[in-house]
C-alpha positions as MATLAB code, in Angstrom:
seq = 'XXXXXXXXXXXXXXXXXXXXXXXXXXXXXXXXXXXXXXXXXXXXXXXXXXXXXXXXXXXXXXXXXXXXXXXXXXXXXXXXXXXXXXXXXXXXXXXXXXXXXXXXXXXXXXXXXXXXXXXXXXXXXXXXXXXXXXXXXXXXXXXXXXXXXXXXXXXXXXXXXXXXXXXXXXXXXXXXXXXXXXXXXXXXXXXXXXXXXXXXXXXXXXXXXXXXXXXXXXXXXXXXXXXXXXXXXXXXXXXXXXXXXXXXXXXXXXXXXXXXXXXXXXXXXXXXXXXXXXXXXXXXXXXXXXXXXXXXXXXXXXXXXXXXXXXXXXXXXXXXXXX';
ca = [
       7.772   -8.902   13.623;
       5.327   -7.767   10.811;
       5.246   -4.485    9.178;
       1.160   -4.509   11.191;
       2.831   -5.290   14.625;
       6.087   -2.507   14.676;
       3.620    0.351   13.890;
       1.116   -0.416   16.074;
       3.780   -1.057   18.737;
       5.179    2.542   17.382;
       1.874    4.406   17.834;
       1.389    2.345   21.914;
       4.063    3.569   22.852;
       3.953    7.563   22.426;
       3.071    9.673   25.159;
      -0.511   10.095   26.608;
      -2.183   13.189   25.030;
      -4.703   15.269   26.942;
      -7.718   13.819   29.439;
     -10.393   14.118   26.000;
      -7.658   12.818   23.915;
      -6.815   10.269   26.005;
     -11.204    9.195   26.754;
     -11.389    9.005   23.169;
      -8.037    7.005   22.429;
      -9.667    4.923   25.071;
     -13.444    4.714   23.563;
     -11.973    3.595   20.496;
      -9.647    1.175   21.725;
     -12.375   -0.685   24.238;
     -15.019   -0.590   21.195;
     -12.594   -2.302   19.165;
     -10.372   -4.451   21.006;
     -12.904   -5.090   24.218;
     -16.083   -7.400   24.807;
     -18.471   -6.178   27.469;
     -22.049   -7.945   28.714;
     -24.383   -6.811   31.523;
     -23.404   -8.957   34.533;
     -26.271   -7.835   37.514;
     -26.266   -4.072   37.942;
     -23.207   -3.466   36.310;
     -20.528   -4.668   33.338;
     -18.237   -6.739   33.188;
     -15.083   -5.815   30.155;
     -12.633   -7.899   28.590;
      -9.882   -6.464   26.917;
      -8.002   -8.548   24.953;
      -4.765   -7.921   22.051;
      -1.618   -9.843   20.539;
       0.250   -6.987   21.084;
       1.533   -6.143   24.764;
       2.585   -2.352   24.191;
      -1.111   -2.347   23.332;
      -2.408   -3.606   26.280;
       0.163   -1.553   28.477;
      -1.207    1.116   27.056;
      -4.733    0.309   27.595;
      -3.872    0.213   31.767;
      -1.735    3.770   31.175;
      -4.977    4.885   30.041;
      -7.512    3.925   32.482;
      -4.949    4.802   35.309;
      -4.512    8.631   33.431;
      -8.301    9.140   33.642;
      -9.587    7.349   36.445;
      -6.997    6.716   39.079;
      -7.053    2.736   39.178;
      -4.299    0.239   38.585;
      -5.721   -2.461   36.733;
      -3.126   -5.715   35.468;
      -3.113   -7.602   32.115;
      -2.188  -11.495   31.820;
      -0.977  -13.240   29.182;
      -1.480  -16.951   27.387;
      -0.863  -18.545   24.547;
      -3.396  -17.858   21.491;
      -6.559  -20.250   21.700;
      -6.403  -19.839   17.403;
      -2.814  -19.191   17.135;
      -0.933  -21.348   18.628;
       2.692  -19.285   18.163;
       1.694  -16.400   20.181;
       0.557  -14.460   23.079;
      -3.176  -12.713   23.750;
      -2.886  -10.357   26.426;
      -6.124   -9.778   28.696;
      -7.215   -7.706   30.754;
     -10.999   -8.551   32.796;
     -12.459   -5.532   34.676;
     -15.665   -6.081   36.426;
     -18.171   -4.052   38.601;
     -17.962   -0.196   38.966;
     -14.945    0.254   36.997;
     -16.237   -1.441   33.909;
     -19.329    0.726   33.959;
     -17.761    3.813   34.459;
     -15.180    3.351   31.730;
     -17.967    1.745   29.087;
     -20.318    5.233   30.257;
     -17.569    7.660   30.854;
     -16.711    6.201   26.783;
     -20.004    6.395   26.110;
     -20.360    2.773   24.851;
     -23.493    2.201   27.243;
     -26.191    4.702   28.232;
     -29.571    4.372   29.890;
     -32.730    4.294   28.223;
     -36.335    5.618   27.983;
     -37.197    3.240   30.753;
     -33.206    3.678   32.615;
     -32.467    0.849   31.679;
     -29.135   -0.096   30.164;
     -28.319   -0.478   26.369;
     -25.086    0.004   24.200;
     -24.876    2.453   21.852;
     -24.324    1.558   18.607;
     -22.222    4.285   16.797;
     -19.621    6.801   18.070;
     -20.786    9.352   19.791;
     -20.181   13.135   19.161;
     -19.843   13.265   23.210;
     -16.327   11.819   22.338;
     -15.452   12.923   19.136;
     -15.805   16.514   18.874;
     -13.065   18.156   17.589;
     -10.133   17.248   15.461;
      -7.614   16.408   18.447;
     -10.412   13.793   19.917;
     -11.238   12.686   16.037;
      -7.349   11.916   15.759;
      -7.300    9.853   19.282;
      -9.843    8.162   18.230;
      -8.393    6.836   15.225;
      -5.296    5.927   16.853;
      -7.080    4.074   19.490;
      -8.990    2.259   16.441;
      -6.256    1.595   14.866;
      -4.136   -0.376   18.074;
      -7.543   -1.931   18.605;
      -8.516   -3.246   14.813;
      -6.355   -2.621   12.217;
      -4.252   -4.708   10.476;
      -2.183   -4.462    7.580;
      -1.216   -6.571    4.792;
       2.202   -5.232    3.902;
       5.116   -7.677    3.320;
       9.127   -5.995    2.977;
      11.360   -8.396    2.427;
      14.967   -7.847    2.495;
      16.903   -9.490   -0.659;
      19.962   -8.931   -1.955;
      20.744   -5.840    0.623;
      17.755   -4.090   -1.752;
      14.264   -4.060   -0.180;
      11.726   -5.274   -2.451;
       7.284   -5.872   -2.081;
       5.887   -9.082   -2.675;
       2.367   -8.343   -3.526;
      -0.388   -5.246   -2.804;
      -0.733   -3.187    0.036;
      -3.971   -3.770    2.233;
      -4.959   -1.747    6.091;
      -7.767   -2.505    6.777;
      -9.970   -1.724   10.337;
     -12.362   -4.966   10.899;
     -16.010   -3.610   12.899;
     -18.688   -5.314   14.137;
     -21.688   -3.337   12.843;
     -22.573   -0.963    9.953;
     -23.620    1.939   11.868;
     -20.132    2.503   13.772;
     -18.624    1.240   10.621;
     -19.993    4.632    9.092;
     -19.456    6.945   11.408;
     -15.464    6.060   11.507;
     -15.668    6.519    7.309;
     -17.273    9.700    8.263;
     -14.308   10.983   11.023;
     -11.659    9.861    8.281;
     -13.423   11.765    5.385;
     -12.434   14.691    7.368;
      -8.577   14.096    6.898;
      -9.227   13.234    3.384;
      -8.064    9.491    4.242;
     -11.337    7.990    1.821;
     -11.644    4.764    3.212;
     -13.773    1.431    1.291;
     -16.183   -0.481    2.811;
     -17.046   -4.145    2.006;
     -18.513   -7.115    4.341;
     -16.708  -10.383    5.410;
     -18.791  -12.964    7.444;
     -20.618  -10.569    9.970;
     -17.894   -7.922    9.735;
     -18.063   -4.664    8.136;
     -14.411   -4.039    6.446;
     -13.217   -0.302    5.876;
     -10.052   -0.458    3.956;
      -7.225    1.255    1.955;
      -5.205   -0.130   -1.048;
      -3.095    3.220   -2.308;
       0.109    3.300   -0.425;
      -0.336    7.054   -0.763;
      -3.473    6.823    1.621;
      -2.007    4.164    4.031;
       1.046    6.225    4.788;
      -1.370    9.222    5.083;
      -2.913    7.180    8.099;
      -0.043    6.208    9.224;
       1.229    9.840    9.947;
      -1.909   10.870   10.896;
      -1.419    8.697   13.933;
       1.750    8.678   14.404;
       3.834    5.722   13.236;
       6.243    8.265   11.747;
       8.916    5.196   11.234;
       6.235    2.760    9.314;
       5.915    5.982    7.082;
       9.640    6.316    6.131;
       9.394    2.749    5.965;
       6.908    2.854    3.241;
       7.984    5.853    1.519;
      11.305    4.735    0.850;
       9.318    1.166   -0.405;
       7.291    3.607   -2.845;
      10.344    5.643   -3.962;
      12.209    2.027   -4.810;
       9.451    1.047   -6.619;
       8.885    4.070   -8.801;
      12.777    3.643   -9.612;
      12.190   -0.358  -10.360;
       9.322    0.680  -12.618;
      11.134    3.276  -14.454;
      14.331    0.888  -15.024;
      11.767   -1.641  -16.431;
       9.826    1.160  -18.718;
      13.087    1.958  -19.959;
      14.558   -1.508  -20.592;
      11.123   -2.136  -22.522;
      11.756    0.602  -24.595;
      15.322   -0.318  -25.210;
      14.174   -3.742  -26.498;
      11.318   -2.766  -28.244;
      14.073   -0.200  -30.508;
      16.298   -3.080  -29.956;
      13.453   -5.275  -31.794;
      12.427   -2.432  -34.673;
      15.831   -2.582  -35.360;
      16.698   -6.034  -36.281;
      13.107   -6.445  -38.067;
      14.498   -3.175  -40.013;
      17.636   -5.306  -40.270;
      16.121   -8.240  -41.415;
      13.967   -6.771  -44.332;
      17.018   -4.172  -45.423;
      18.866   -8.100  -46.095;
      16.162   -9.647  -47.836;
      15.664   -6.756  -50.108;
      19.506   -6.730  -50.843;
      19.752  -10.731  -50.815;
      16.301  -10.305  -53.657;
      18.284   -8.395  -55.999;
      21.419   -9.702  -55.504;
      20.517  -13.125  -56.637;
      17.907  -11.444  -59.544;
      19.246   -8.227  -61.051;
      22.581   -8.204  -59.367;
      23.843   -5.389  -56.902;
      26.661   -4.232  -59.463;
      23.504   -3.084  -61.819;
      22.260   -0.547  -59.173;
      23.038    2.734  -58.750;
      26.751    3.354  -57.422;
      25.520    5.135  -54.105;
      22.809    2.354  -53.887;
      25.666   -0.372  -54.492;
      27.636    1.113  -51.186;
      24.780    1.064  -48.901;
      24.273   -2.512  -49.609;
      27.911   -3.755  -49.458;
      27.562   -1.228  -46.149;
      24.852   -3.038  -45.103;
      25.990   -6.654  -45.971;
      29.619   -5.887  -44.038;
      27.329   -4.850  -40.931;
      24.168   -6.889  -40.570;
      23.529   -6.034  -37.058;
      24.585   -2.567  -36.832;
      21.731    0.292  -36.310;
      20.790    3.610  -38.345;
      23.455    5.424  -35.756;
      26.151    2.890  -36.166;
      25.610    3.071  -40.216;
      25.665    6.867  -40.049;
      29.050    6.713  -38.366;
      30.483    3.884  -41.053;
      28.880    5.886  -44.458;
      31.937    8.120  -46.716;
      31.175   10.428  -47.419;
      28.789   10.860  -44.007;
      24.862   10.065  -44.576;
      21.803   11.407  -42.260;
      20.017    8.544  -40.972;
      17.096   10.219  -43.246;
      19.326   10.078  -45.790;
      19.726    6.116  -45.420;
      16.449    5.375  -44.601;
      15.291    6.688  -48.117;
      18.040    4.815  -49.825;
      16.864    1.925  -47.859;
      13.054    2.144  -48.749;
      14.157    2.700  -52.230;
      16.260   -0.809  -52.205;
      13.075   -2.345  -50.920;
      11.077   -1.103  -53.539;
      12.850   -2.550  -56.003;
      12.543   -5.833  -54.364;
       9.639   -5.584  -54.650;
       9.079   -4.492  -58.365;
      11.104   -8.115  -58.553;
       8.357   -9.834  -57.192;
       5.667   -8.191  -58.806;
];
C-alpha cells in the first residue's frame, strides 16, 4: 500500500464532524472525485475512487445529511489493470439535491441550470468548513509522491517529496490556493494537459497538510523520515570534513617530504640546524602521522604552531635550493 493510499485511508476513516462540516467534506469530495451531467430535469452523479474507505465514506456522508442509503460497486480499473475503482451512480432527486445542497449547480438568470465554477462561500465559511473541505479534497484528488522503503531495518527516501491536488479548472483551482493560504500551507500552481496542478515539495508543508487533516500517523511517518535524514546529512557533512582534513593533511605530508627529501639529497640534513635536523628525522620516521600525532612524538614537547613554523621554514629552504 503506498504512503498516498494509508493516509487517505487514515483521514476516511475518522469520525463524521458536524452537518456543515460534513456538506463541505462532501462538496469537496463530489467536486473532486464525482462527474455529474444534466439528464432531463434533473442530474445524474457518478462517484468514482481506488480507494474503498473513500467511497464508504462518501455513502456515510450522504446518509448523515440526507437520510438515504445509497451502495457503491466495485471493478477492476479500465487504466489499471491491478486494481479496483469503486462507483457509486446516483440519479434523479438525490443527485440534484446533493450537487445544490453542495452548491455545485444553481439556477440562472433565466432558472435554468448551470454549475458553478468555483467554491462557494455558502460552503466554506468558517475555518471548521475550510478544514472539511480540504479533507474532502484531499480523499477526492490528492496524491502523493512519497516512496519509504525499508532497507537494512533503517528507513531510507528514494527521491523528492511531491502532494499534489489535480483540478479541472483555474477558477476552483484558485479559490482552494486561497482557503490553504489561510493555514499558511502556500501551495504552487502549474498546468498538465487540461489540469490545473496545486502542489507542495517541502516536507515541512506536506506534513503541515497532513495534520491539518488529520492523517496524524502519515505525519509521524514523515517526521521520523525528516529527522533520519537530517541525521544522514549530518554524518555525511561530517565524514566530508573528516576527509577533506584527512586530505590537507597528507598534501601537508607530502610537501613536508619533498622539502626534507630536496635538502637531503642537496645540502644534507646533518648541515641544518639541530632542532631542524629532529623534526625531519621526526618527520621521515612518521610519514603519515598528523600535526596532533607529531605533537605527541616531539622531546622536548612542540605546539603544533611551533612545528608548523619549523616546517614552513624547512620548505623555504627548499626552495632557496631551487631558486
Amino acid at each position: 500500500m503506498s504512503f498516498s493510499v494509508r493516509a487517505k485511508t487514515e483521514v476516511a476513516q475518522q469520525p463524521l464532524g458536524t452537518t456543515f462540516e460534513n456538506l463541505a467534506e462532501l462538496a469537496a469530495l463530489t467536486k473532486t472525485c464525482g462527474q455529474f451531467d444534466k439528464g432531463g430535469d434533473s442530474y445524474k452523479l457518478k462517484i468514482s475512487t481506488e480507494i474503498q474507505q473513500v467511497i464508504e465514506r462518501y455513502t456515510k456522508l450522504v446518509e448523515a445529511l440526507f437520510g438515504q442509503t445509497i451502495d457503491f460497486s466495485s471493478a477492476k480499473d479500465n487504466i489499471r489493470k491491478d486494481s479496483i475503482r469503486y462507483t457509486i451512480f446516483v440519479e434523479d432527486k438525490l443527485a440534484t439535491k446533493i450537487l445544490t445542497n453542495c452548491y455545485l449547480i444553481r439556477k440562472n438568470t433565466f432558472d435554468k441550470w448551470e454549475k458553478v465554477v468555483g467554491i462557494s462561500k455558502f460552503v466554506v465559511n468558517d475555518e471548521s468548513t475550510q478544514r472539511a473541505y480540504i479533507k474532502g479534497a484531499f480523499l477526492g484528488c490528492a496524491s502523493a509522491n512519497i516512496t519509504i522503503d525499508e532497507i537494512d531495518s533503517v528507513k531510507k527516501h528514494r527521491g523528492g517529496y511531491h502532494l499534489e491536488f489535480v483540478f479541472d479548472n483555474e477558477t476552483f483551482a484558485k479559490d482552494f490556493v486561497h482557503i490553504m493560504s489561510a493555514f499558511s500551507i502556500n501551495l504552487k500552481t502549474t498546468i498538465r494537459k487540461y489540469n490545473v496542478i496545486c502542489y507542495l515539495k517541502e516536507i515541512e508543508a506536506i506534513s503541515d497538510l497532513l495534520a491539518l487533516v488529520g492523517a496524524s500517523n502519515a505525519v509521524l511517518v514523515l517526521q521520523n523520515e525528516l529527522a533520519i535524514r537530517q541525521v544522514r546529512n549530518n554524518l555525511n557533512r561530517q565524514l566530508n570534513c573528516a576527509c577533506a582534513n584527512i586530505s590537507k593533511s597528507v598534501d601537508a605530508s607530502m610537501r613536508q617530504l619533498d622539502a626534507i627529501s630536496k635538502i637531503n639529497t642537496t645540502i644534507g640534513i646533518e648541515n641544518l640546524p639541530e632542532h631542524l635536523q629532529d623534526l625531519c628525522l621526526l618527520r621521515l620516521a612518521n610519514p603519515e602521522a598528523s600535526f596532533d600525532e607529531l605533537v605527541k612524538l616531539t622531546d622536548p614537547p612542540l605546539t603544533k604552531s611551533g612545528i608548523n613554523h619549523r616546517f614552513r621554514k624547512l620548505i623555504e629552504i627548499a626552495k632557496e635550493i631551487d631558486s
